[in-house]
N, C-alpha and C positions, 0 to 999 in steps of 0.2 A: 504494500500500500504506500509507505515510504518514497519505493523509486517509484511509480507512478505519479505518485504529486511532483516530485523533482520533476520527472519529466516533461509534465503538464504546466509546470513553473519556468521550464527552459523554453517550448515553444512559443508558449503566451510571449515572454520575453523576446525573444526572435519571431513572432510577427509583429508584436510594436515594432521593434526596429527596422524592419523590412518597412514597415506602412512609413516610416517615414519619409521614406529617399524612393519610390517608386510605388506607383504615380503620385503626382501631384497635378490637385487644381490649375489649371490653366484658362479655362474661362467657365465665366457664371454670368446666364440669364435668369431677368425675372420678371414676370409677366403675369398678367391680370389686378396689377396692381392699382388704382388710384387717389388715395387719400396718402397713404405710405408713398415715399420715393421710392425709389430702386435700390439708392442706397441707406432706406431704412429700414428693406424688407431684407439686405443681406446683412445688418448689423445682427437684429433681433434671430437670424438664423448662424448667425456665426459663419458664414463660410466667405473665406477668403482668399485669392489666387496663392499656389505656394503651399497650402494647405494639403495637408495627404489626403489623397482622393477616399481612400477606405475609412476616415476616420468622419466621413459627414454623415450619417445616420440618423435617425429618428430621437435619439436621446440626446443629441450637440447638438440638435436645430428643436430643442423642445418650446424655445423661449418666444418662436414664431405662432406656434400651436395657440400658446398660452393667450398670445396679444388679443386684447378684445376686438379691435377691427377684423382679423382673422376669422375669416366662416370656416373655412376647410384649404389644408395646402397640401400641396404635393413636391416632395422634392427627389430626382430620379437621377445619378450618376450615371452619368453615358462615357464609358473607355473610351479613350485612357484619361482624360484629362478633361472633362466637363460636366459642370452642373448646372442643375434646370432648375429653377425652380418658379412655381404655378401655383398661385392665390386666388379665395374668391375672398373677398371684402365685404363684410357688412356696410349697408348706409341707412345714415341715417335716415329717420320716417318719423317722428315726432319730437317735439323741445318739448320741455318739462323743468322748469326753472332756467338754471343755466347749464341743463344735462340734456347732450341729443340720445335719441335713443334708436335701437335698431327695430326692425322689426318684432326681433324674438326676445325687446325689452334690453338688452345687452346695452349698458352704461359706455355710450364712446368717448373716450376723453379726448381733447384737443379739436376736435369738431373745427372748420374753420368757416368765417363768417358765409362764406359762396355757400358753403357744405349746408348749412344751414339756413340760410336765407327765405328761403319759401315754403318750410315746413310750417304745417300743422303745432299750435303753442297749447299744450295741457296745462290748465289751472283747477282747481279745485277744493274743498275740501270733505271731511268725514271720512268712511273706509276707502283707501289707497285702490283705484280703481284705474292702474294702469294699462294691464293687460285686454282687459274691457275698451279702452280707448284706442290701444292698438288695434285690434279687430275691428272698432266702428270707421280708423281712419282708412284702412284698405277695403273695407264694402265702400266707402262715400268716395274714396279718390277720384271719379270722376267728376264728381261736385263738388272739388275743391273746397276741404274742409281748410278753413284760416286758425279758428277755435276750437277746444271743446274744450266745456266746462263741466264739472261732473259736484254731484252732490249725494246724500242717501236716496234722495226721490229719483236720481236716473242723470240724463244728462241736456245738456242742452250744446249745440252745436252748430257757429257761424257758418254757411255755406256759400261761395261766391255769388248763389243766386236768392239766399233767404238765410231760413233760420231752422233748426230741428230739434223738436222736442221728443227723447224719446226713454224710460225706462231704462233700456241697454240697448246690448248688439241684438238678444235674443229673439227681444220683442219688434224691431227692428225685421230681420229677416222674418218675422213670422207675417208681417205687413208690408216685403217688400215692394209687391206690383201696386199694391194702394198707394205708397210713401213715390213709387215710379210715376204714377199717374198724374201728382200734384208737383207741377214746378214753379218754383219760384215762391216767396211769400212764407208765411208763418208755417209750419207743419208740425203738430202733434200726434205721437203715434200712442196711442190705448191699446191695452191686450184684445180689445174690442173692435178695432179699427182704427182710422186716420181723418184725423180735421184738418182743414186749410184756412187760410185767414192771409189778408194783407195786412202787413207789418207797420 
């Protein structure tokens, strides 16, 4: 058992040394990138020309993974000397103080003002009813929600062409060809049905 580990101490040790001096990194692409630079998506992955090619793996490029802009990456060593690497990026879809948010809620830090500019702004208060406002802002994004305000009683929500008053998302979809029919003007939606009114 003894020489066995010796031996398995000697290889390990001579594959580190072999990965250092044959291959090395010689170029790195990155792509799908745009909130992150190109040289911010290979900081946070650690890979740098020069770098041994064997030692870029899933546990040295963890710190990409982890980024909250980060949806999903892919990074793929191509012999002898190249790496790829392939991002999709969260975007932002609602403000909420001075926090953008992704779709799946996910807190993006550093947001910049363009990045942000024409979302949808969450105010509210009583139970924390974020995830609820992300579902009503992707059913309404054709009707450009500017607000939504939320309260215990449901929500109320600025529309470029009115205003909408509605319980939640659920009740919402449960009314959606009635809430489809009335454009423009005040709208409230009842587990009942839908009222209109000019504002």
């Amino acid at each position: 058992m003894r020489i066995l580990l010796i031996v398995l101490l000697v290889l390990s040790a001579a594959a580190v040394v072999t990965s250092r001096f044959v291959p090395k990194v010689a170029h790195v692409s990155v792509a799908g990138n745009s909130h992150h630079s190109t040289e911010a998506v290979l900081a946070l992955a650690g890979v740098r020309p020069g770098d041994p090619l064997l030692w870029v793996n899933r546990g040295s490029v963890r710190a990409l993974f982890e980024d909250p802009w980060v949806l999903s990456a892919t990074v793929i060593r191509v012999w002898p000397d190249e790496v790829r690497v392939l991002i999709t990026e969260r975007t932002p879809l609602i403000i909420s103080g001075d926090l953008a948010l992704s779709g799946d809620g996910t807190v993006l830090p550093g947001a910049t003002a363009a990045e942000v500019a024409r979302l949808p702004r969450l105010e509210g208060w009583g139970t924390e009813r974020t995830a609820e406002a992300i579902e009503l802002v992707r059913l309404l994004e054709p009707y450009e929600p500017t607000v939504i305000s939320y309260s215990p009683a449901g929500f109320e929500i600025q529309l470029s062409g009115g205003t909408l008053l509605t319980p939640g998302a659920e009740a919402l979809r449960a009314q959606w060809s009635a809430f489809v029919s009335h454009r423009g003007g005040r709208i409230a939606v009842y587990p009942w049905g839908v009222s209109a009114s000019d504002e």
